[in-house]
Structures are given as structure tokens and as C-alpha cells.
C-alpha positions as CSV (number, residue, x, y, z in Angstrom):
1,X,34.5,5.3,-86.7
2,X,34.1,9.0,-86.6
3,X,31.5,11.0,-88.0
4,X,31.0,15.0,-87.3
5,X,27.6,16.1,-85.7
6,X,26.8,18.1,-88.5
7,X,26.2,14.8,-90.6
8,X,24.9,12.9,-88.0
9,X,21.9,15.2,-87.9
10,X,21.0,15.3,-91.3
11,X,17.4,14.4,-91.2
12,X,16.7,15.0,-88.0
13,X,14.0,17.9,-87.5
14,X,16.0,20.7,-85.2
15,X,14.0,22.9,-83.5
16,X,17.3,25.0,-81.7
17,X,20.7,24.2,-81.7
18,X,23.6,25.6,-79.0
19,X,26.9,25.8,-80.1
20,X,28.4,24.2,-83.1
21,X,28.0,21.3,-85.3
22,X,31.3,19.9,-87.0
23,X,32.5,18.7,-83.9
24,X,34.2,15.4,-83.8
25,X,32.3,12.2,-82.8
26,X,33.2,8.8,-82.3
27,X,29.9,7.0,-80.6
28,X,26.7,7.8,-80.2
29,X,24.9,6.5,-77.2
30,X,21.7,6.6,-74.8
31,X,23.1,5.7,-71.7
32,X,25.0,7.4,-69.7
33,X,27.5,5.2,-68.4
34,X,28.2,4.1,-71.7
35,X,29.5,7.4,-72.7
36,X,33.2,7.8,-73.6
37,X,35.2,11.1,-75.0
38,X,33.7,13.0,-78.1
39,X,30.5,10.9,-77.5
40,X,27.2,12.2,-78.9
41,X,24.8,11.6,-75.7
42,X,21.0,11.4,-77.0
43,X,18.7,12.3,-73.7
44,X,15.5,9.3,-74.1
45,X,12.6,10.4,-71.5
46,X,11.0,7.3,-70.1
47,X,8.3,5.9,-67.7
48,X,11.1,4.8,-65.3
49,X,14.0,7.0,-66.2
50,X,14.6,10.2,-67.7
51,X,17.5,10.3,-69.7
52,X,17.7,14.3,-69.5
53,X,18.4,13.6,-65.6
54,X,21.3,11.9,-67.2
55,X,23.1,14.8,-69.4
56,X,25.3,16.2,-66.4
57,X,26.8,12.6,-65.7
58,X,26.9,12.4,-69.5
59,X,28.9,15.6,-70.0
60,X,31.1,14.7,-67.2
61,X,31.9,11.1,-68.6
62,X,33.5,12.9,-72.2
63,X,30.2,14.0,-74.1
64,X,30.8,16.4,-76.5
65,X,27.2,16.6,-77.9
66,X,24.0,16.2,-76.5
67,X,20.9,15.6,-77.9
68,X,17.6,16.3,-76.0
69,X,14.0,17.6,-76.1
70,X,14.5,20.1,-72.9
71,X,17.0,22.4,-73.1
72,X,19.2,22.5,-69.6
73,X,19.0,25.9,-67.8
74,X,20.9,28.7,-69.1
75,X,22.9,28.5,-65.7
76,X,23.4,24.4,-66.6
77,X,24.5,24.8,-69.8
78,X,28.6,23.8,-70.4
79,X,29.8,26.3,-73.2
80,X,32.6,23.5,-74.6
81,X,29.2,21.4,-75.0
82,X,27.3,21.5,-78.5
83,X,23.3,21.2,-77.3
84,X,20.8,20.0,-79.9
85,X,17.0,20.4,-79.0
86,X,14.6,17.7,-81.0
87,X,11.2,17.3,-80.8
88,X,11.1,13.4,-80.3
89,X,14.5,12.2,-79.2
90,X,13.8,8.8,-79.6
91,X,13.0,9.5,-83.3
92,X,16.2,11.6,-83.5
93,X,18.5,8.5,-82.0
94,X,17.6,6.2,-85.2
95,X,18.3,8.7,-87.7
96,X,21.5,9.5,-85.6
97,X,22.3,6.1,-85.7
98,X,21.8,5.2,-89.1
99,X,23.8,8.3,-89.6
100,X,26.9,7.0,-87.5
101,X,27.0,3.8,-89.5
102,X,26.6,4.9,-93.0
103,X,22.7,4.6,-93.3
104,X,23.2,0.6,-93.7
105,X,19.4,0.5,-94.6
106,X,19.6,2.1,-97.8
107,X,22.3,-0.8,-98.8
108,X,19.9,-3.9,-97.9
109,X,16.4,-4.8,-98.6
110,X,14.6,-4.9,-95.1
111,X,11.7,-7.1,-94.6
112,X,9.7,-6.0,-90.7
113,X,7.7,-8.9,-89.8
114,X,5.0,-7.5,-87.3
115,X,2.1,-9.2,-85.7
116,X,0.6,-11.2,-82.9
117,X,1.7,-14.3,-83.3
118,X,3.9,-16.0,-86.0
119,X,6.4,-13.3,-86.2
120,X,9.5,-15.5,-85.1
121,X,8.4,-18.0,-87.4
122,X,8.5,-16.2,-90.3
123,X,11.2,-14.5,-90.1
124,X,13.3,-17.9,-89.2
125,X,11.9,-19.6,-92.8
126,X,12.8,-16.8,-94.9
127,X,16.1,-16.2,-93.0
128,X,16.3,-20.5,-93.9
129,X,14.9,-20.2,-97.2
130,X,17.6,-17.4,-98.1
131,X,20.3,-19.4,-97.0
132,X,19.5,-22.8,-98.5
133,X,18.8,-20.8,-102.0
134,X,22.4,-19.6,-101.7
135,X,21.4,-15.5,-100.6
136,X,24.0,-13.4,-97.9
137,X,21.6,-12.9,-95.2
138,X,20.5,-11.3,-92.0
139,X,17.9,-12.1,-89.2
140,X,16.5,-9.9,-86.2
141,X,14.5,-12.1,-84.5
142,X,13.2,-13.5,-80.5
143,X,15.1,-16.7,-80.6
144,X,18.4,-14.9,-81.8
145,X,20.1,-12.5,-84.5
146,X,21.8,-13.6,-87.0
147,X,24.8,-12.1,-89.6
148,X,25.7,-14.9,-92.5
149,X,25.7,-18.1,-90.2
150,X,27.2,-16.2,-87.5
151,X,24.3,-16.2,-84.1
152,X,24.3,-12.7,-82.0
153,X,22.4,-13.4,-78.6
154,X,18.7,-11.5,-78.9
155,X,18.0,-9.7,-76.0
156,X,14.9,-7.9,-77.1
157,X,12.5,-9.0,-79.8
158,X,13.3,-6.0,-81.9
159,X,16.8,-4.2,-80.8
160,X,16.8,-0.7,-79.8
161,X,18.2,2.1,-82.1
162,X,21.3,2.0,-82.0
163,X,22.1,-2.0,-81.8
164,X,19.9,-2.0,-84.9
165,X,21.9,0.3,-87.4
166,X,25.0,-1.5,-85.7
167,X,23.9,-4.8,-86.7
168,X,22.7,-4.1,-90.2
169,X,25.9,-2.2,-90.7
170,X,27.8,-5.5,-89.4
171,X,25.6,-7.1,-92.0
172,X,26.1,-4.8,-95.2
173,X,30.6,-5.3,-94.2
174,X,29.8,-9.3,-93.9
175,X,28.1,-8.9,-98.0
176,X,24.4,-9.6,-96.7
177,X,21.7,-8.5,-99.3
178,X,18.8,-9.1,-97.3
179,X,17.6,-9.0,-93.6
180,X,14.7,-10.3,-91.8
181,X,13.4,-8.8,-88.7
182,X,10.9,-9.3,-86.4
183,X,9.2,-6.1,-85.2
184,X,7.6,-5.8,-82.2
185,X,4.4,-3.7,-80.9
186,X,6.7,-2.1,-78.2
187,X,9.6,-1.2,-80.5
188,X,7.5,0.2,-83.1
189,X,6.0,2.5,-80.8
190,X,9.4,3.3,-79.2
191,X,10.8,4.4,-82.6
192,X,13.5,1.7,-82.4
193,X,12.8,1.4,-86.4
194,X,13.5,5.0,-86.9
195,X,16.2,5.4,-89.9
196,X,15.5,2.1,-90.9
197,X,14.5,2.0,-94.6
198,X,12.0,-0.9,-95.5
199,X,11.7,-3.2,-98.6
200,X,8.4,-4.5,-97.0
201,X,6.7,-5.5,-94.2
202,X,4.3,-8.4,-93.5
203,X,1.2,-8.2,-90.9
204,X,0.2,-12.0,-89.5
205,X,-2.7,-11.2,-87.2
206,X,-3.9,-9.0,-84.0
207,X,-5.1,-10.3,-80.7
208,X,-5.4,-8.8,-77.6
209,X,-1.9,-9.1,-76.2
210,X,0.5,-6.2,-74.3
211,X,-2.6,-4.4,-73.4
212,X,-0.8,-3.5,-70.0
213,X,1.8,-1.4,-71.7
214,X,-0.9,0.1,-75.1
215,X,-4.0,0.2,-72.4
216,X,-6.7,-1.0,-74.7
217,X,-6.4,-3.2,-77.9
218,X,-7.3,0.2,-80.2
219,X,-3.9,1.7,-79.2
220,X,-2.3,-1.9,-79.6
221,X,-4.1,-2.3,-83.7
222,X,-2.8,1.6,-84.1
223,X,1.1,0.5,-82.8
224,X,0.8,-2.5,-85.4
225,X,-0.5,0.4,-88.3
226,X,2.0,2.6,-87.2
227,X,4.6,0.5,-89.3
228,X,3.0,-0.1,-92.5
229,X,2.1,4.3,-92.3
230,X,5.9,4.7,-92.7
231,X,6.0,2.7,-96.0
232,X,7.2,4.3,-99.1
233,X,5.4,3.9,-102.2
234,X,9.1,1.8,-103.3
235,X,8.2,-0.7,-100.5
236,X,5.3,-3.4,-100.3
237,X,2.8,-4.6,-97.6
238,X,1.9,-8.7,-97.4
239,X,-1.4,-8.6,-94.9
240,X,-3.0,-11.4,-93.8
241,X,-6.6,-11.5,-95.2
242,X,-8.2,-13.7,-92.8
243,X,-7.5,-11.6,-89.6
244,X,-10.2,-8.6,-89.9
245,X,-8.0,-5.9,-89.3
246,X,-6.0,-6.2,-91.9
247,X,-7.9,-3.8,-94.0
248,X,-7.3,-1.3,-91.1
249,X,-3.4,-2.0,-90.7
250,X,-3.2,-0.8,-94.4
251,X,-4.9,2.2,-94.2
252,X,-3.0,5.4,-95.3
253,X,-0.3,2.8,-96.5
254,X,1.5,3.9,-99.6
255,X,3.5,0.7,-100.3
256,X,2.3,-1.6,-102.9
257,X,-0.6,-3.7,-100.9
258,X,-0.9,-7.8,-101.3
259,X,-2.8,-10.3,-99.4
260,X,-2.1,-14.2,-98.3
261,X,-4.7,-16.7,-97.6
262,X,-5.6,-20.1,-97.0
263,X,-9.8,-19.9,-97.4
264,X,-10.1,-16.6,-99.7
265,X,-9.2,-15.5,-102.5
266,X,-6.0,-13.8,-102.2
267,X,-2.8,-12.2,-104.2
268,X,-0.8,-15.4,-102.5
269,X,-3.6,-18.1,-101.8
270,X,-2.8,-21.4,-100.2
271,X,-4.4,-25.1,-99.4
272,X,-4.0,-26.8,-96.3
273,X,-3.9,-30.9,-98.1
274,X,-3.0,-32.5,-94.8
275,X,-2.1,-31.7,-91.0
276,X,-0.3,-34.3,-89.0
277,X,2.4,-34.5,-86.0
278,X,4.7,-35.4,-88.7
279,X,4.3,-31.9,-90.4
280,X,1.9,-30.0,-92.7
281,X,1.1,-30.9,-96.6
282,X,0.2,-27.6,-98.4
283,X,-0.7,-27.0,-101.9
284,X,0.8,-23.2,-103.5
285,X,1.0,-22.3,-107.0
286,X,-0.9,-25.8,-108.0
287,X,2.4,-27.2,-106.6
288,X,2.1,-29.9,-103.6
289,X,5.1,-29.3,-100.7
290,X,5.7,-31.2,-97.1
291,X,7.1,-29.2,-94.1
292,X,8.2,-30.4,-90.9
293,X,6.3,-27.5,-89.4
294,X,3.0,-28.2,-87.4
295,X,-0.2,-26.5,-87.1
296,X,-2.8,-24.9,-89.3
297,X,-1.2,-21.7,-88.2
298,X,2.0,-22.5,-89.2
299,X,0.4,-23.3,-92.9
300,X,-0.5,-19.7,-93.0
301,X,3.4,-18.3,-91.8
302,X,4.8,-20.8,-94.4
303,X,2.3,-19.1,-97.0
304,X,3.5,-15.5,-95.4
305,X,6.9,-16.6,-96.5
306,X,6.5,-17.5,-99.7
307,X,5.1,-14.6,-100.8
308,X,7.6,-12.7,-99.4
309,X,9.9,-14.5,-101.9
310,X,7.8,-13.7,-104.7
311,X,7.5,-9.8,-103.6
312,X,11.4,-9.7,-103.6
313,X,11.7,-11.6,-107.3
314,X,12.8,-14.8,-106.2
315,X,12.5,-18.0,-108.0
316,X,9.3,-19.7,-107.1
317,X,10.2,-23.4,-107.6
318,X,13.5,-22.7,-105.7
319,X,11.5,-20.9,-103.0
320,X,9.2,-23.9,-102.2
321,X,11.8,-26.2,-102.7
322,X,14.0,-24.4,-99.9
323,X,10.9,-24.1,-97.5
324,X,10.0,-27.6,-97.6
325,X,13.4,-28.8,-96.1
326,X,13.4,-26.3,-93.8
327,X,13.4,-28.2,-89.8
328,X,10.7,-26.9,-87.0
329,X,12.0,-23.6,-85.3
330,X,12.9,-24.2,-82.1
331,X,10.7,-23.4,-79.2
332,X,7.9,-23.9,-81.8
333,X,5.9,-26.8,-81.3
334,X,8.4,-28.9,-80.8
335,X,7.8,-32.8,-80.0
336,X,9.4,-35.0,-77.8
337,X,9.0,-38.6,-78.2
338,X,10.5,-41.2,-75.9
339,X,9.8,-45.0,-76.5
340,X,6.7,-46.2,-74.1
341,X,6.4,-42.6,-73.1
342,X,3.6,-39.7,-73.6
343,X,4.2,-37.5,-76.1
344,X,6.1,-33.9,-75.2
345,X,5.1,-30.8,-77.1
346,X,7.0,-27.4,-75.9
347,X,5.5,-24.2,-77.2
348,X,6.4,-20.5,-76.5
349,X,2.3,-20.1,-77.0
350,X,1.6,-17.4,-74.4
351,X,-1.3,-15.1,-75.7
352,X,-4.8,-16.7,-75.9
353,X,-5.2,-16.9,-79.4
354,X,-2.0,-19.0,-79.7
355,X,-2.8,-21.3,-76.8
356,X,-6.2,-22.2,-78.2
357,X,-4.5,-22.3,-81.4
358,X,-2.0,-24.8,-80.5
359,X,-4.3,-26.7,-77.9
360,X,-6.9,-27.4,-81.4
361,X,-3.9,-28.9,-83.4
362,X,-3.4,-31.4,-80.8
363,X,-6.8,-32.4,-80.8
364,X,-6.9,-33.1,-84.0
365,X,-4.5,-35.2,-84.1
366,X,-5.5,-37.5,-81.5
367,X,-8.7,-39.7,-80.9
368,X,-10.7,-38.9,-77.8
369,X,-9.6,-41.2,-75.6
370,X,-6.1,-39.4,-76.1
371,X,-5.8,-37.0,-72.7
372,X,-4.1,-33.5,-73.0
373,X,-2.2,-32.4,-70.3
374,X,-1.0,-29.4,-70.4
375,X,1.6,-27.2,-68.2
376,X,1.4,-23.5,-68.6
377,X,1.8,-19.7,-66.5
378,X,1.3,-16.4,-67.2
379,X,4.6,-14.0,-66.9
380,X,4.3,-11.2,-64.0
381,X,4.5,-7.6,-64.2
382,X,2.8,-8.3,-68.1
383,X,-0.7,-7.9,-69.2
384,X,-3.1,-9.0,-66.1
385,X,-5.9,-8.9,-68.1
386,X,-4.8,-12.2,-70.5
387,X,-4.5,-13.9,-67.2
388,X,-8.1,-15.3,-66.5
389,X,-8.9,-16.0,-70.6
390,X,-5.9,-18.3,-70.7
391,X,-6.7,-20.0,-67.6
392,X,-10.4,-20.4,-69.3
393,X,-8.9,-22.0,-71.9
394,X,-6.9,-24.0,-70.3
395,X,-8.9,-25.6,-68.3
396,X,-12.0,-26.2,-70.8
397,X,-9.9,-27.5,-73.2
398,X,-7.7,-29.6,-71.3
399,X,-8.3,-33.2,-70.0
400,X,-5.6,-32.2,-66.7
401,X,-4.6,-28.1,-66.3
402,X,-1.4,-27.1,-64.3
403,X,-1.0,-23.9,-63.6
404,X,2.3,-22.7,-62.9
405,X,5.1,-20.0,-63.1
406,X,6.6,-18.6,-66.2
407,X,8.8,-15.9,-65.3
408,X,6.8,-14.1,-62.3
409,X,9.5,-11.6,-62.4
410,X,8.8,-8.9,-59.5
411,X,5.2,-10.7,-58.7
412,X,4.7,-13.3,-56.4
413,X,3.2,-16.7,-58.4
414,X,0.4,-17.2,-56.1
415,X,-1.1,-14.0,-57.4
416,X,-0.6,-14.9,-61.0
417,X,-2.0,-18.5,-60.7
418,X,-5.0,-16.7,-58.7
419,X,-5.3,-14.6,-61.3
420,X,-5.5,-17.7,-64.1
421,X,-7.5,-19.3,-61.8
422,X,-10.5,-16.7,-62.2
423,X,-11.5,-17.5,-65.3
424,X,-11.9,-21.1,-64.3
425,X,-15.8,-22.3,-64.7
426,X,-16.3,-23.9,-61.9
427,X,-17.6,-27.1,-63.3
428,X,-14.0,-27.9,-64.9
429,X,-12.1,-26.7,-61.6
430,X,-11.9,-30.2,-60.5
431,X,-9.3,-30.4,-63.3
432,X,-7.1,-27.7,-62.6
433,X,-4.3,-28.2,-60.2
434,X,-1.9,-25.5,-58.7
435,X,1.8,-26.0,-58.5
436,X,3.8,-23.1,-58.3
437,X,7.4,-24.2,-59.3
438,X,8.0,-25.3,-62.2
439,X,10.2,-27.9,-62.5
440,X,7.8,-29.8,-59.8
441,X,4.8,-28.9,-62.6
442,X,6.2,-30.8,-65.2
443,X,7.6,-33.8,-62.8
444,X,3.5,-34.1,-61.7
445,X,2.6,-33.9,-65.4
446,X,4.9,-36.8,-66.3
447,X,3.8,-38.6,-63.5
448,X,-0.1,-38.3,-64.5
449,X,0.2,-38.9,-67.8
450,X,0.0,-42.7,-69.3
451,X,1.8,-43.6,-72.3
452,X,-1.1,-42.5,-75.0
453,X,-1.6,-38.9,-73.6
454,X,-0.2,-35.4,-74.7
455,X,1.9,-33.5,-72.7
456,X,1.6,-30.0,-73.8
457,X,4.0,-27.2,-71.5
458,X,3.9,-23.8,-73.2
459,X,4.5,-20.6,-72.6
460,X,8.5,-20.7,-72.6
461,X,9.2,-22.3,-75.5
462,X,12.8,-21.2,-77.1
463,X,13.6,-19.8,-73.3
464,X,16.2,-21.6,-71.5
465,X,15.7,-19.5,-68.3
466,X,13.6,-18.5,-65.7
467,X,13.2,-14.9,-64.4
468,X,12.9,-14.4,-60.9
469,X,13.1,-10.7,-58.9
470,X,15.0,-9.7,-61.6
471,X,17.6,-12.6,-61.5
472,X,17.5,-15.4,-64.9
473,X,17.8,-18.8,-63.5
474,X,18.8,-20.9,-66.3
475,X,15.8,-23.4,-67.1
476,X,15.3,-26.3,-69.8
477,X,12.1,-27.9,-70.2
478,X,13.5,-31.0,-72.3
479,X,16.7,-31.3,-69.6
480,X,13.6,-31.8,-67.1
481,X,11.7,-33.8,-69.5
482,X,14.7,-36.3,-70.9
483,X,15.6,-36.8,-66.7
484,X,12.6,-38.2,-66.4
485,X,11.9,-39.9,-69.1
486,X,15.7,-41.9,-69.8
487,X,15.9,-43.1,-66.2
């Protein structure tokens, strides 16, 4: 594929251009050592790195155009070298991308699922729903991306730039109509949508979460906002109307606002009928439909869903119908039951809302002589400040706490579980127990747990690894689990 600078920059804002534009390009690219001959090199300044300390390696490599915020000096500067100056780069590198592969946006209808928790969920049903109702689709998502029934490994909740246009390009050749995607706080922020034309976008809820990276939970509700602000007036916003600052999220938006709910009145209102282990009974449109999916939370995603369908003109019988068959997502509360063994539930729960969230569902379910154990860490080098709440939670709500690791990264787990451990009353702290690895967390939780109690490990959920100074060790909960359990 080769495109000329000249079009690749349409729509970018210029603010001084050296040398000229219909020049030859065949990739476009933000690192460096990706860069091969007649590449387009776009300069990203960072916390870490700087990619403007990048452009001589860049030129060197085969660059024939870079794009940047700084100019180099006039003694720097390579005459065979086309230099565009921008005044966000990062902005510039979406447009650019959507550029090289044919503005792939404009040829699907987008839906950017944003929020706290939930957002993996919902994209999954109405990636599932699409495919069971017969639709070409695509998903973005945590867990994995998808193109038809084809599964791209996911390294990042939301891809940068230019894997983005790439994959929606790969999904407008493969005959795909629609695509799902998960959009994160981070990427939002990071202009990693930039280019990207949206049909809609859907807000599930805001709490406190990724407040070491926004710095306070203001900047982290304006990063959520951020996304529904680019609307057009074409597009349409789904908010959820139980989370308080929704109202908020919309403001300024131009796209066509609608609410869900399952307690107010609402554009898409639901009724939770029952809530077992067995899955969720949930009355829409006067019409009754089962789901294997668990939680009170997971009644309000399903809800999210479905009025997506209706917002994009599909059939509502046809909608629930597809929903209702669709299987728990994986990493999701998912159980695992073993004959004259406690009951396993994995999670990927890891903010405090969704802990406390998933801790009340089990409750619920069970009569109070039912224990709850449950097995869960904080991740290092993220967020410090979660770290005592979920260990307060934990260990109120909990009949037996283990704290443990969950991907300590570049921190050392005794600091982490310290820092759970100070939110610990200290008229519960007889129930919390330390064990830093992992695998030895869940064998003590096994161990400790007689046949009617709850084992609840959370946290990881859909993560087969474990992240240690850098390295991923590869890491299965139900491997550890189904050891223990079939000998």
C-alpha cells in the first residue's frame, strides 16, 4: 500500500511544513525501529520517551517524512527529508492513519464502549449478538480482537493509532459492517481514537480507578467526557442513568442522547425478575429472557446491549433472542463446580466498585452459614491509592481474606499487600492472611474451604499470565484449581 504525504495529511491541522508533500509513502509508523524506506515517521512525545529524540535514527533507518511538534535545528535538518510540524502529534498519527488505510471508519458503524466497569462485557454480547443474528462483525476489546470469527491477540484494551485503522481496514476487506470496541480512559486521552468516526458510544459507570495516571477522579470523569464531546450530531450517546455522572459525560455532546435503566425511568428501561448462580431473569420490552450471565451488574450491561441494537435498527425480538443464548464471557464471573467440592468463582474484578459488586452477588446467593473466601491483589506500578479500599473491602466482607500478588510488575508484593493491608479495621484483621505467591494463595484457600463455602479469586480473571519485573509468566487460575480439585 502506498499513499503520497500530501493525502495522508488531509485533515491534519499544519502549522509549517519543510520540503515537499507528494512524496511516496508506504508505512506510516511511531517507532523508530519499525521504520523501513519511504516511511512516514510521526515523532509521539511521552512521559518515558520522546519520540522527537527518535527522528535522526528514524531518518537514518529509510524515513522519508517526518511528522513532529518541534522542528529539528536548522543545522539538523536533512534537505532529501519532507518535515511536517503539528500541533498535537498524537492527534495527527490517527488522522494519518486512517489516511494510509482508506479512512476504514467512514465504511463501518463504530460503536466505543467506555466506562469503569462493564466495558469488555458489552462489547463481547453485541459482538455475540451480531454474530448469532447473522451480521459481518468486528470487536476491539481486553480479552481479545476479533475480525469475522477470526481472534487477533489484544495487547492493550484499546489499540494504539495505527493498529486501530489497520484492524478496521482488515475488517471493512473481510465484509464487516459493524465493530465493537472497547475504549479505554488512557487511550481516549492518548488520542488513540483520533480518525476514528463513531456511530455511537455507550457510558456504563465511573469510579475512582487509574487515578495514578489522571491524578484525581475530576481529570479521570473529563477523559470519560472527552469521547462523547467528539460525537457528531449523525452519532448517538447510550448513558447509564443510574451512575450520577452521566448527566456530566453528556455535556456539550451533540449526538442524539438516550438513557438505560433498571430502577428509573429511562429511553431503554429494564427489570431484574430473578438473580441466581445459574444466570439472570430480566424482563425488556414486556418480554421475559434468561442469560447465563450473573450479577445485578451484568443485568444492567445486558440492558446496555440491547439498546445498542435498537439505536442501530435492529430487530428487537431477534436481538433478545440472540442475547439470551449468549454463554458467560470469559474471565467474568465464571464458576467452577467440582462434585463434593466448594464452589470456584474467577473474576477480573479489580477496582472497588466491582469487587464489592461481585462480593454482594455471592452473598445473595448463599445463606449465612455459606463462608466466602476470597483470593485477590492489587497490580504494582498502578493506582496506590485503590490499594487500602479494596483491602477494606475485602476483609469486612469476607468470612477468610487472602491477600496476594496480581502482577506486582516493577514493585515488590510485600509493599502492595502492606498497602491493602492499611485499610484493614483492625477488628476483622484476625481474618486476613498474607501469602504472597500466588499459586500457594489459592492452594491455602482450597485447603480452608469446606465443601458449602465460596471460593472467590479475582482480580485476573481472562489473564493467563503473571507479570513479574517486566517478564509474563504464564498463569491459570482453573489449571491450579482443577489440580487440586480432580486428584
Amino acid at each position: 500500500m502506498t499513499k503520497t504525504l500530501h493525502d495522508l495529511l488531509h485533515g491534519v491541522t499544519i502549522k509549517q511544513w519543510v520540503g515537499p508533500t507528494h512524496v511516496p509513502i508506504v508505512m506510516v509508523c511511531s517507532n523508530s525501529c519499525q521504520v523501513v524506506k519511504d516511511s512516514c515517521f510521526v515523532a509521539i512525545p511521552g512521559t518515558q520517551v520522546d519520540g522527537h529524540s527518535y527522528i535522526a535514527n528514524a531518518i537514518e533507518a529509510g524515513s522519508r517524512a517526518i511528522v513532529c511538534e518541534v522542528l529539528p535545528e536548522p543545522a539538523d535538518l536533512n534537505t532529501a527529508i519532507t518535515y511536517v510540524v503539528v500541533g498535537c502529534s498524537t492527534n495527527a498519527l490517527g488522522i494519518i492513519a486512517s489516511n494510509f488505510y482508506d479512512n476504514p471508519s467512514s465504511k463501518l458503524k463504530i460503536i466505543a464502549v467506555t466506562g469503569t466497569n462493564g466495558k469488555t462485557t458489552i462489547v463481547h454480547l453485541l459482538y455475540h449478538m451480531a454474530i448469532k443474528m447473522g451480521l459481518k462483525v468486528g470487536m476491539l476489546s481486553t480479552i481479545c480482537n476479533k475480525i469475522l470469527d477470526k481472534t487477533h491477540p489484544a495487547t492493550h484494551t484499546t489499540p494504539d493509532q495505527i493498529q486501530l485503522h489497520s484492524f478496521l481496514h482488515l475488517m471493512v476487506t473481510a465484509g464487516c459492517s459493524y465493530c465493537f470496541m472497547e475504549a479505554s480512559s488512557h487511550a481516549i486521552v492518548q488520542e488513540r481514537l483520533a480518525g476514528v468516526i463513531l456511530s455511537g458510544a455507550v457510558f456504563t459507570n465511573i469510579t475512582p480507578e487509574h487515578l495514578d495516571y489522571h491524578m484525581n477522579f475530576s481529570n479521570y470523569i473529563q477523559a470519560k467526557k472527552k469521547l462523547f464531546d467528539s460525537l457528531s450530531s449523525y452519532s448517538f450517546a447510550l448513558v447509564n442513568q443510574e451512575d450520577k455522572n452521566h448527566t456530566i459525560i453528556i455535556q456539550n455532546c451533540k449526538a442524539q442522547k438516550y438513557t438505560f435503566s433498571l430502577q428509573h425511568t429511562a429511553n431503554f428501561r429494564g427489570r431484574l425478575i430473578s438473580n441466581t448462580l445459574q444466570g439472570l431473569e430480566i424482563e425488556i420490552e414486556h418480554k421475559s429472557i434468561w442469560m447465563q450471565l450473573i450479577g445485578t451488574f451484568n443485568a444492567s450491561n445486558i440492558l446496555s446491549a440491547y439498546g445498542v441494537a435498537q439505536l442501530l435498527g435492529l430487530d428487537s425480538h431477534e436481538s433478545l433472542t440472540a442475547l439470551s443464548t449468549i454463554p458467560p464471557i470469559m474471565g467474568r464471573m465464571n464458576i467452577l463446580q467440582y462434585n463434593r467440592k466448594p464452589l470456584v468463582v474467577i473474576d477480573y474484578a479489580h477496582t472497588p466498585d466491582a469487587i464489592e459488586k461481585v462480593i454482594a452477588t455471592l452473598r445473595r446467593a448463599f445463606t449465612t452459614q455459606t463462608r466466602l473466601i476470597t483470593i485477590m491483589g492489587c497490580g504494582g506500578n498502578r493506582d496506590k491509592q485503590k490499594r487500602a479500599h479494596i483491602g477494606k473491602i475485602l476483609s469486612v466482607q469476607s468470612d477468610v481474606s487472602i491477600f496476594t500478588s496480581d502482577n506486582p510488575r516493577y514493585e515488590a508484593v510485600e509493599e502492595i499487600v502492606q498497602d491493602m493491608q492499611k485499610g484493614v479495621p483492625s477488628t476483622v484483621s484476625y481474618k486476613v492472611l498474607h501469602i504472597l505467591d500466588r499459586t500457594m494463595a489459592i492452594k491455602k484457600a482450597c485447603l480452608l474451604a469446606g465443601v458449602e463455602d465460596v471460593l472467590l479469586i479475582a482480580g485476573k480473571g481472562h489473564q493467563h499470565y503473571e507479570e513479574v519485573q517486566g517478564v509474563k509468566q504464564f498463569f491459570c487460575e482453573e489449571e491450579i484449581v482443577q489440580a487440586l480439585f480432580m486428584q
